[in-house]
N, C-alpha and C positions, 0 to 999 in steps of 0.2 A: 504494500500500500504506500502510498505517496504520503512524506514527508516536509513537513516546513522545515524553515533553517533554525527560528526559533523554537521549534520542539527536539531537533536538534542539540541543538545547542544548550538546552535544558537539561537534557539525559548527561550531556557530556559534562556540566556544571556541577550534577548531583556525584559523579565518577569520582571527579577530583574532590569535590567537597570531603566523599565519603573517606578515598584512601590519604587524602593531606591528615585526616584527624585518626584516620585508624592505622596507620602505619607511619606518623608524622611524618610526610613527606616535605620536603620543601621544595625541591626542583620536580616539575614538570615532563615528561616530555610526550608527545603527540606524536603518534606515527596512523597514516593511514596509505592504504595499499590500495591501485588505480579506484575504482569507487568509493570507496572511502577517504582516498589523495584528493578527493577532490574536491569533496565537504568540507574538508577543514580549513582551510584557509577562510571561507566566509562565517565557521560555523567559529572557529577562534576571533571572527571580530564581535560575535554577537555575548562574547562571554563576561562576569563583569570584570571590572577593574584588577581587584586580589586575583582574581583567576587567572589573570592573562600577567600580571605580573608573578607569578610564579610559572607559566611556561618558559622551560631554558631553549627549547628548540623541540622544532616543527618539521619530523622527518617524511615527506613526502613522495611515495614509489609508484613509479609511472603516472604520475599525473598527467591530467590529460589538457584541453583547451575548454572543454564542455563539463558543466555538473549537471546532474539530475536527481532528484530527493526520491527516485522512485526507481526501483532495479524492476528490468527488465530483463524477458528471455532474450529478446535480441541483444541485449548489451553484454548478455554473457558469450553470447555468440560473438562478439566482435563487430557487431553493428554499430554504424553510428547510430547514437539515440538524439535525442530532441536537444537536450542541452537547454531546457527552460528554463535551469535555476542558473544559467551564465556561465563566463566562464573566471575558473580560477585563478588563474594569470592576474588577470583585474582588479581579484579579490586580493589578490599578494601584494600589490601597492598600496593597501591602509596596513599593512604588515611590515617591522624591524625586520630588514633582508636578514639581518644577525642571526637571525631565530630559525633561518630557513636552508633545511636541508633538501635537497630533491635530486633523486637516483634513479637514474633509469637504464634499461639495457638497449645496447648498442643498436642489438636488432630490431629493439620494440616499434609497434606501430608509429602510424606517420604522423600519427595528432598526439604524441608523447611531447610535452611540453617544459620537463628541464630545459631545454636547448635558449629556447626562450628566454631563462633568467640569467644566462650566464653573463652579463654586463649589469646585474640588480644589485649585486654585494650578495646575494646569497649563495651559500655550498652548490655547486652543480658535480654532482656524481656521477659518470658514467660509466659502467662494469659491463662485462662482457654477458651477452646473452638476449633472450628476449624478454618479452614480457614478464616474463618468470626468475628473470637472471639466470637462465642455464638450471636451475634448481640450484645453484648455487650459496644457501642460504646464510654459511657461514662467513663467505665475504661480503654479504648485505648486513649481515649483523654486525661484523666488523667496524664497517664504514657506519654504523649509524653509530655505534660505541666512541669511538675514537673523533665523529662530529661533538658529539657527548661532552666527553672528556675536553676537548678544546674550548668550548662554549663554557664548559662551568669554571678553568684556569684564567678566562679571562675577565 
């Protein structure tokens, strides 16, 4: 079923509320994977103030140019879908590039849109593979660790 950005954004709010106090968390970090890559950037501006001051970085894999608050079969198929909710790119310019990691594979599709930000100030990752990274998960884990780690020394 189709989603707002503000119910969204809601769900994600109550996430962090819950583990910041149940785990005292203090650093944040966001990671969403192509449909989910693509929510976030609009759904972290909708969040409030403490909340987004505790995200330390905003890891984003295969993002695309279009969001949609509503999964589809053909999206899974690799269709393009409607892209009503905009696109994310857009939403990245009320966003500290600082905070912004985004990784994609080499071979990924053609509406993969790190390529996009690499003159923003943000991380542009690119690793070997497609959409999937080769199944390569332990050098995607890597690279979002080691963004991690950079971001919190500084």
């Amino acid at each position: 079923s189709e989603r707002k950005p503000e119910e969204t954004a809601s769900d994600l709010s109550k996430i962090i509320d819950f583990y910041r106090k149940q785990w005292k968390v203090k650093h944040v970090l966001l990671v969403g994977y192509s449909f989910g890559a693509d929510v976030v950037p609009a759904t972290y501006q909708l969040l409030k103030p403490t909340e987004k001051a505790a995200v330390t970085q905003m890891s984003l894999l295969s993002l695309s140019h279009q969001v949609d608050y509503v999964i589809s079969v053909l999206g899974w198929l690799g269709q393009k879908t409607e892209g009503a909710g905009g696109d994310p790119v857009a939403d990245l310019k009320n966003v500290d590039p600082k905070l912004v990691q985004c990784i994609y594979g080499k071979d990924d599709d053609d509406d993969v849109a790190c390529p996009a930000l690499k003159d923003s100030g943000a991380e542009v990752v690119e690793l070997p593979g497609d959409h999937h990274f080769d199944e390569n998960y332990d050098l995607l884990t890597k690279s979002i660790i080691d963004g991690l780690k950079r971001r919190l020394q500084d």
